[in-house]
C-alpha positions in Angstrom: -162.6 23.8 93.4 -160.9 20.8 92.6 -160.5 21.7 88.7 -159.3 24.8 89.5 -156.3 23.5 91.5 -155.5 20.9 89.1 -155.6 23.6 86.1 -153.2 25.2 88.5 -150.5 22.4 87.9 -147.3 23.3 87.1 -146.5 23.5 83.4 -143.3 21.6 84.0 -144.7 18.2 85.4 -146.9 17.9 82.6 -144.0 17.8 80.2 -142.4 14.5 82.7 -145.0 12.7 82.4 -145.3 12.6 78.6 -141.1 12.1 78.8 -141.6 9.2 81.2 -144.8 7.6 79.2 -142.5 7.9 76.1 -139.7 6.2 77.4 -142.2 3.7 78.8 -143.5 2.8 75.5 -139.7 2.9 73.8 -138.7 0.3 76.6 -141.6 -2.2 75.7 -141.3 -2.1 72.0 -137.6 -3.0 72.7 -138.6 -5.8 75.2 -140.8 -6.8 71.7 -138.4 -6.5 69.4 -135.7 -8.4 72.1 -138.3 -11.3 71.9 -138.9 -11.7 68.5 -134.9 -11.9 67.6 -134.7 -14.5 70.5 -137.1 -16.6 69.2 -135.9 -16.7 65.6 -132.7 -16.9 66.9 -133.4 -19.6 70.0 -131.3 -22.5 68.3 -127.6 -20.1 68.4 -129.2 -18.6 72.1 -129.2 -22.4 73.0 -125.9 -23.0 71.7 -124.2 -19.9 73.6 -126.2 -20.5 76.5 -125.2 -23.7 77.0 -121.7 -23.4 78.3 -123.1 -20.7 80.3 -125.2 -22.2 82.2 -122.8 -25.2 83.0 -120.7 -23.1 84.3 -122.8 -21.7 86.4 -124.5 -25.0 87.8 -127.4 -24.4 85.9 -127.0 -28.2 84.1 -130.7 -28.9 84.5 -132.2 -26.0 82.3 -131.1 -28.5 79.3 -134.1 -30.8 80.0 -136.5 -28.5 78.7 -134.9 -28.7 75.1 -136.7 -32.3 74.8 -140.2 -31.1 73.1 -140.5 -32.2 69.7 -141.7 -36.2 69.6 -141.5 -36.0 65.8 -138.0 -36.6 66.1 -138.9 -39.8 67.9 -141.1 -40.6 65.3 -138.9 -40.6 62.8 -135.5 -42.6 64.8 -138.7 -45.3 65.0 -139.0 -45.1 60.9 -135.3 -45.8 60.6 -135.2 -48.9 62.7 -138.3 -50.3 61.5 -136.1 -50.5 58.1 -133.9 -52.6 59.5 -134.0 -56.4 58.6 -134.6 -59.0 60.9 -131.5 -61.0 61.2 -132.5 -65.0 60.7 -132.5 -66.9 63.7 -129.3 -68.6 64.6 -129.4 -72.5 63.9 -129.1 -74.6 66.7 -127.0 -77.3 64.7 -125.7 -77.6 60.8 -127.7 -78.9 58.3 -126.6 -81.1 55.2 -127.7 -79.6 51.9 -127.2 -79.8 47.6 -127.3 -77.1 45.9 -127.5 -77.0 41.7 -126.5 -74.1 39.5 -126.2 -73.9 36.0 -124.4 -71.5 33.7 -122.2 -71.2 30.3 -118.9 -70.9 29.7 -117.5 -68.7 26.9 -117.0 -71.9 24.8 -120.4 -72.8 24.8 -120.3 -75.7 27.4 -123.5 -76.2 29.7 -122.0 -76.6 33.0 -124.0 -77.2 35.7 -122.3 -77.2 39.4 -123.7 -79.2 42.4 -122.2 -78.5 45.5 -122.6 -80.7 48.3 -122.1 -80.0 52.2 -121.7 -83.6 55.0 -121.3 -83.7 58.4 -117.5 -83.5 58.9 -115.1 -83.7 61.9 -113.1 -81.0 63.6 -111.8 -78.2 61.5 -108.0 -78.9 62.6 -108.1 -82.4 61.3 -110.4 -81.8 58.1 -107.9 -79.6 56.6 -105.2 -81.9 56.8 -107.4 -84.3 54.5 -107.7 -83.4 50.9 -110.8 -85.6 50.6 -112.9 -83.2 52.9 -112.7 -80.1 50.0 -112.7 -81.4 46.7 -113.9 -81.0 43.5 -115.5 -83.7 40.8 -115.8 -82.8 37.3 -118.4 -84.9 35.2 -118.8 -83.8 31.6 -121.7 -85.7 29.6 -121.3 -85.8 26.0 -123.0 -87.6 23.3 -120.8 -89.7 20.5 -122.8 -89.3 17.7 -123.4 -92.3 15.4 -122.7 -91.6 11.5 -125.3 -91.5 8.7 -124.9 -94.5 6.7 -128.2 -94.8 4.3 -129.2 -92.7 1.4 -131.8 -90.9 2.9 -129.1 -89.7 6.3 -126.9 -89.1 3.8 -129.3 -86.3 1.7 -130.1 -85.2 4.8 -126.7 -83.4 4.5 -126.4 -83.0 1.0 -129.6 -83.5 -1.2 -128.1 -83.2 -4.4 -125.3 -85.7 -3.6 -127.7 -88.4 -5.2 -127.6 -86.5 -8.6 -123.9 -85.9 -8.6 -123.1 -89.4 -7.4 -125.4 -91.9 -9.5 -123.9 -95.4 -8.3 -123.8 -94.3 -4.6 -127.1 -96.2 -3.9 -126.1 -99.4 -5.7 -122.5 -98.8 -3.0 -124.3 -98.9 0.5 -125.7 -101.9 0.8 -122.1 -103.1 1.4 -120.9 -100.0 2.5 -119.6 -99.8 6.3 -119.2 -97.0 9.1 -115.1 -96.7 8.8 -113.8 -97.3 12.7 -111.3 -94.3 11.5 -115.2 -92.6 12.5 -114.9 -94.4 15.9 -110.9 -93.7 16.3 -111.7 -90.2 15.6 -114.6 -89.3 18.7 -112.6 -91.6 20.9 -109.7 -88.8 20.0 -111.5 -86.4 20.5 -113.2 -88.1 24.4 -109.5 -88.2 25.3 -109.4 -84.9 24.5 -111.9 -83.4 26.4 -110.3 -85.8 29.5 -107.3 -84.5 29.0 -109.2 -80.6 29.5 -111.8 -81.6 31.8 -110.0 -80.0 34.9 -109.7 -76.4 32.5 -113.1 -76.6 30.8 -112.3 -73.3 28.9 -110.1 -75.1 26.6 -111.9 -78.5 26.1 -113.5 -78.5 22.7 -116.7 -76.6 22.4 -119.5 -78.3 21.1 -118.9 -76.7 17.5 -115.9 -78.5 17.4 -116.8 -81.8 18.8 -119.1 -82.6 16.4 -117.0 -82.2 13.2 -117.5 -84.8 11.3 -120.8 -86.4 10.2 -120.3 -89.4 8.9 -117.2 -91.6 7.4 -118.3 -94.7 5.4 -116.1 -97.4 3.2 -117.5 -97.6 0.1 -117.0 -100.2 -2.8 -118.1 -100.0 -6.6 -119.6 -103.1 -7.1 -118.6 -103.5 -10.9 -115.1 -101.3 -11.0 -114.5 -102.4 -7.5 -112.9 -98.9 -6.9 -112.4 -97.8 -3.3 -113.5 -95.0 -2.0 -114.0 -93.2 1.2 -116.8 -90.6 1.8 -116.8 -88.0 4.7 -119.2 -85.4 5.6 -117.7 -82.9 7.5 -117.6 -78.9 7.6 -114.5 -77.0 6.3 -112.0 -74.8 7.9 -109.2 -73.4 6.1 -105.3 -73.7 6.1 -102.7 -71.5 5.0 -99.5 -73.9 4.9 -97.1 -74.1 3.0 -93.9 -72.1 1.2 -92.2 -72.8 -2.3 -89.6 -70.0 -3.3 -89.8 -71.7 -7.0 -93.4 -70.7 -7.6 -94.1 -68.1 -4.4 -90.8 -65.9 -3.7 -93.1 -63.6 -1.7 -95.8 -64.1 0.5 -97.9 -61.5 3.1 -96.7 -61.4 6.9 -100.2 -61.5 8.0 -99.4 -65.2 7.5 -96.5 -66.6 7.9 -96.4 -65.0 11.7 -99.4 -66.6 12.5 -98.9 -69.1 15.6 -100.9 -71.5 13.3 -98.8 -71.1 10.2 -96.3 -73.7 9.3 -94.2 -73.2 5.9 -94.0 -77.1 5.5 -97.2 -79.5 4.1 -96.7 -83.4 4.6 -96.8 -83.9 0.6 -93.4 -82.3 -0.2 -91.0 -82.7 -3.2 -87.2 -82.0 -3.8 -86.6 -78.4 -4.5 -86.0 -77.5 -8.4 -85.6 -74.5 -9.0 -82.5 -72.2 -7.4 -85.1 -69.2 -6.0 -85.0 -69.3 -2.0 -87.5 -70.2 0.3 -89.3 -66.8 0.8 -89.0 -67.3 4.5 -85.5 -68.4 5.0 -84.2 -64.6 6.1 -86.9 -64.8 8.3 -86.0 -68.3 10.1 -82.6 -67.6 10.0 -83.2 -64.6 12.3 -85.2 -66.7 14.6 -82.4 -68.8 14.8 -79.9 -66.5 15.3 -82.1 -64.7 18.1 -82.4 -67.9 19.9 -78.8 -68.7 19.9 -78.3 -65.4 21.6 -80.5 -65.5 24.1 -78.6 -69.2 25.1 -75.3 -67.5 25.7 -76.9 -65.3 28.4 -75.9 -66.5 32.1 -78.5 -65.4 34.0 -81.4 -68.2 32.5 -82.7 -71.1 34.3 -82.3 -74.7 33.7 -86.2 -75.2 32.0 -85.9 -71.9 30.2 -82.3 -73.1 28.3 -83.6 -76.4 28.1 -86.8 -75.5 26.0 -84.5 -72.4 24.0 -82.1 -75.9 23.1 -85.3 -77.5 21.4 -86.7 -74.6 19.8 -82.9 -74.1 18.5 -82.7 -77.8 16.9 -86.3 -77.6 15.7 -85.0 -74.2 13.7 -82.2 -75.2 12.1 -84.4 -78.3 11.0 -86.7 -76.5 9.6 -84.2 -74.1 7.7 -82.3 -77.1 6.4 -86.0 -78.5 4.8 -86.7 -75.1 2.8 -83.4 -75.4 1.4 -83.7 -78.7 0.2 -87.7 -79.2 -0.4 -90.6 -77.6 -1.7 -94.4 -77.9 -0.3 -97.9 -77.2 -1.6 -99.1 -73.5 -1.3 -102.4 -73.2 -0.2 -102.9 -70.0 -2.1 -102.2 -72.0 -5.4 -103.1 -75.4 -4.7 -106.1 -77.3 -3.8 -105.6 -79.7 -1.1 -107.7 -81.3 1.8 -105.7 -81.9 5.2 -106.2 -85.8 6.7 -106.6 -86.1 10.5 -104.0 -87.8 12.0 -106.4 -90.8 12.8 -105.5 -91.8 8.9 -101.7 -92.0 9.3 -99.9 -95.5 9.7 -102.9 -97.4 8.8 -103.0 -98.4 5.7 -101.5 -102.0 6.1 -104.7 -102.5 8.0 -107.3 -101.5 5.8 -107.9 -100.5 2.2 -109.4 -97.9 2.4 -106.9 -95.6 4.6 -106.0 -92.5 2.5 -102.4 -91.3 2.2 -100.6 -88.4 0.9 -100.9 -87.3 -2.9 -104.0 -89.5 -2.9 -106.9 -87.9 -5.2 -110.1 -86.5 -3.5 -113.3 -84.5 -4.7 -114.9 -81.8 -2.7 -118.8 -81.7 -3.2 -120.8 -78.5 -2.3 -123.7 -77.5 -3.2 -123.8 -79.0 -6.4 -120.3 -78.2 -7.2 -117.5 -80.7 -7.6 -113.7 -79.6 -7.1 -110.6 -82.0 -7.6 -107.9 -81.8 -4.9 -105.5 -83.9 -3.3 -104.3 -85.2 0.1 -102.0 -82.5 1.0 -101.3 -82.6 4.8 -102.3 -83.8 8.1 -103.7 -82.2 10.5 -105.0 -82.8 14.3 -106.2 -86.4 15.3 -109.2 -84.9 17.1 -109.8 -82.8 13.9 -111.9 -83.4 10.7 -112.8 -81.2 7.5 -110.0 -78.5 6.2 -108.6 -77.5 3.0 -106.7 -75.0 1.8 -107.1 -71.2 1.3 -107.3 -72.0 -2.5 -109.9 -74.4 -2.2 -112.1 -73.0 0.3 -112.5 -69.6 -1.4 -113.4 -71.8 -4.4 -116.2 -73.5 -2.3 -117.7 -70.0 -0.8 -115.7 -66.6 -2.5 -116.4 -65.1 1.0 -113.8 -67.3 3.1 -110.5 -66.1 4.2 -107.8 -67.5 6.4 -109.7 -66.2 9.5 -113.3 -66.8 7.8 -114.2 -70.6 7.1 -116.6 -71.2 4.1 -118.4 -73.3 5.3 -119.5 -74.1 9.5 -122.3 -76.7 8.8 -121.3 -80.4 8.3 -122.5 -79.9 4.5 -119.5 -81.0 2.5 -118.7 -84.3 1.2 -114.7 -85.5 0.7 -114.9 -88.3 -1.4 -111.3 -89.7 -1.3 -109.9 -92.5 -3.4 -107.1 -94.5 -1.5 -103.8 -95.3 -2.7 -104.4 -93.6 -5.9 -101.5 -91.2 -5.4 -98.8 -91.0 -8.1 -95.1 -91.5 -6.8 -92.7 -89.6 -6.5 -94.4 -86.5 -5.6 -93.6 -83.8 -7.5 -94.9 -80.2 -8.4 -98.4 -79.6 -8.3 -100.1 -80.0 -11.9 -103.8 -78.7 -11.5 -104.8 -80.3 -15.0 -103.4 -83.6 -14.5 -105.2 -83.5 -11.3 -108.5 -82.8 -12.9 -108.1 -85.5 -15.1 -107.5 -88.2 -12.6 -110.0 -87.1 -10.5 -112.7 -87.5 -13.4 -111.7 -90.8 -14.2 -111.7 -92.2 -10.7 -115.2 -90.4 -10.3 -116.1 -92.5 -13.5 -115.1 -95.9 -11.5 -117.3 -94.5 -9.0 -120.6 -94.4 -11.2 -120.1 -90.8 -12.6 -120.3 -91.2 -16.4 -120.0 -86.9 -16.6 -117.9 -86.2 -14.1 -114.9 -84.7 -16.9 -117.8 -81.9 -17.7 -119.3 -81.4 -13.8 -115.4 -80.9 -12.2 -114.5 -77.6 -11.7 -111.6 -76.1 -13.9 -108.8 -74.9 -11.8 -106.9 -71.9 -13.2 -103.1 -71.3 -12.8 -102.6 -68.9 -10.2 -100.3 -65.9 -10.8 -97.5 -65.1 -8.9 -98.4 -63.4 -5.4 -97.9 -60.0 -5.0 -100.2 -59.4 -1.9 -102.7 -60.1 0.7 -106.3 -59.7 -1.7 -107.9 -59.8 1.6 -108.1 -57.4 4.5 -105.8 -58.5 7.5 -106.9 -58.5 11.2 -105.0 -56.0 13.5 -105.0 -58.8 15.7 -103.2 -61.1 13.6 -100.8 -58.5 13.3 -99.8 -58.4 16.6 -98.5 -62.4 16.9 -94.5 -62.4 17.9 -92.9 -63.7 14.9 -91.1 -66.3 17.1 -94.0 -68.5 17.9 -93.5 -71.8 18.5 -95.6 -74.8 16.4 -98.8 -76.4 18.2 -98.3 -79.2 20.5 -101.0 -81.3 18.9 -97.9 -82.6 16.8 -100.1 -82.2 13.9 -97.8 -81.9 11.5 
């Protein structure tokens, strides 16, 4: 009965239920879909919520946004990287600290710095005593060779070349021009302790090995031997025999165109720097008659002025040694004035002979040079000694060459350089000295030909030096 009726239905509310069941399932796969979006989307749903909800009063909702403790975790992670600050001291403690370093020179410098108790910061500021600074440079004076076997040390073939120099030592005698000279150079290094980048470097301190007195005991010629290195000069101007010469040089800060051993000029061709001086001079004098200079300023332009027009007058009037064309060794300054006080004090135009390396080279006394200073010769006789040197390149850095110097053996009045008279005074003083071949072991110096220009390749920083530069205050010259 019952199937009958419901077979009965009505066609029509079949077809709204399937419609309603239909919409049913449309709604929930939209609630699915709704959800999913939200939750891949929940961080901007938060975000836009937010506001929302505060102004609504719904503030509290917010709380359930803590969940994740790995964020925790990790703010713990951070801290823990943090160091732990030391404790605070309850009082100060005196202390020394040491440090040691080297400066550009080559000095060891150690520092030591030292913290006391002091008094109140208002009143320890007012004292210079409570922040200060003492400087204590240790140095050790060498003592000079003095027996055959120191001597070798230095040079072993100086036995061979010198025969008698055995039979000289026994009364032989450390020179005090040795002592005079490190005692320069300690006042030196005084004088530079506050400003330890220009105190002599350790290269430079120890110059000079060894300075002895010596005596032939038969000839009873006078001689003085140093051991020293060699560094080179390039002094020196004469129009007569060098009417050009190479800028590189002459605008040097360490060129001078005078030598001590100088002569009346001869010939009538002008000192090949005079132009040059002249327009030194002539800048100088300008720069005095501006008005807007300061007292010190015009005062040192007055002295530069008077030392100028010095100097001008001298290469008009006199002539020096060239060391491009003449051999010469410079004295220190520790020689000069002293030769009414001992024999054996070398003065200029006195003979010398260079020993290296089993060579022999005559020379003479041809300039002074620092009195804190020891071993230099000219340009000519230095790339003799090592082909390699040039005025910016010694020939020799080791305190390997021997100047034998014979005192007041210098012929008066000085006059122009004559390399084969040289030669044969120097062999016949090395014969007093116990050197039977010396005329056949000398080298043979070669007249130089005019110069025409620089055989050696010139620094580009050389060649930026102002041409007006003023001398060295060593007063070396």
């Amino acid at each position: 009965m019952m199937h009958s009726i419901s077979s009965q239905a009505p066609q029509g509310s079949r077809w709204l239920w399937r419609a309603l069941a239909g919409l049913a399932l449309l709604m929930l796969a939209a609630l699915l879909t709704a959800a999913v979006l939200l939750w891949v989307n929940r961080a901007s749903l938060r975000n836009w919520l937010r506001p929302q909800l505060s102004r609504w009063g719904l503030e509290r909702v917010v709380v359930r946004e803590v969940k994740v403790p790995v964020m925790v975790e990790k703010k713990v992670e951070v801290i823990r990287e943090v160091p732990v600050a030391d404790p605070l001291p309850s009082q100060f403690v005196p202390r020394q600290e040491v440090d040691v370093a080297s400066l550009f020179n080559g000095i060891e410098i150690a520092t030591e710095l030292k913290t006391l108790p002091g008094g109140f910061a208002s009143l320890e500021r007012l004292n210079p005593k409570a922040y200060q600074a003492q400087f204590q440079l240790q140095v050790r004076v060498p003592r000079a060779n003095a027996s055959m076997e120191e001597l070798s040390r230095i040079d072993p073939q100086l036995r061979g070349l010198l025969p008698d120099l055995q039979a000289m030592l026994p009364t032989a005698r450390v020179s005090g021009f040795f002592h005079r000279l490190y005692e320069n150079k300690a006042k030196l290094v005084q004088r530079d302790l506050t400003r330890l980048n220009r105190a002599l470097d350790r290269h430079n301190f120890y110059d000079c090995e060894t300075i002895l007195e010596l005596t032939h005991p038969q000839s009873r010629r006078k001689a003085l031997l140093i051991q020293s290195e060699m560094d080179v000069v390039c002094d020196g101007s004469d129009g007569d025999r060098m009417p050009v010469m190479q800028e590189a040089i002459h605008q040097s800060d360490y060129y001078q165109p005078f030598t001590s051993y100088a002569w009346g000029k001869r010939g009538k061709v002008p000192n090949p720097l005079l132009g040059r001086w002249q327009q030194r001079l002539d800048g100088v004098e300008k720069q005095m008659k501006s008005s807007a200079m300061g007292a010190e300023k015009l005062k040192a332009l007055r002295q530069l002025r008077d030392q100028l027009r010095l100097e001008i007058s001298d290469m008009k009037s006199r002539s020096s040694l060239v060391a491009d064309l003449d051999p010469f060794i410079v004295l220190s300054l520790v020689f000069r004035g002293q030769e009414l006080r001992n024999a054996h004090t070398p003065q200029m135009g006195d003979y010398a002979v260079v020993i290296h390396n089993g060579r022999m080279f005559p020379a003479i006394c041809g300039d002074y040079g620092p009195s804190a200073k020891m071993g230099e010769a000219s340009l000519l006789l230095a790339q003799a000694v090592n082909n390699k040197a040039t005025p910016y390149r010694r020939p020799e850095s080791d305190l390997r060459v021997s100047y034998v110097v014979f005192p007041g053996t210098a012929r008066k009045p000085n006059g122009p350089p004559d390399l084969l008279l040289w030669q044969r005074e120097c062999a016949s003083l090395l014969k007093e000295l116990g050197c039977p071949n010396a005329a056949s072991q000398l080298h043979a110096w070669k007249p130089e030909p005019v110069f025409c220009g620089p055989p050696w390749p010139v620094p580009s920083l050389v060649q930026s030096v102002p041409p007006a530069a003023t001398p060295p205050s060593s007063g070396s010259r």
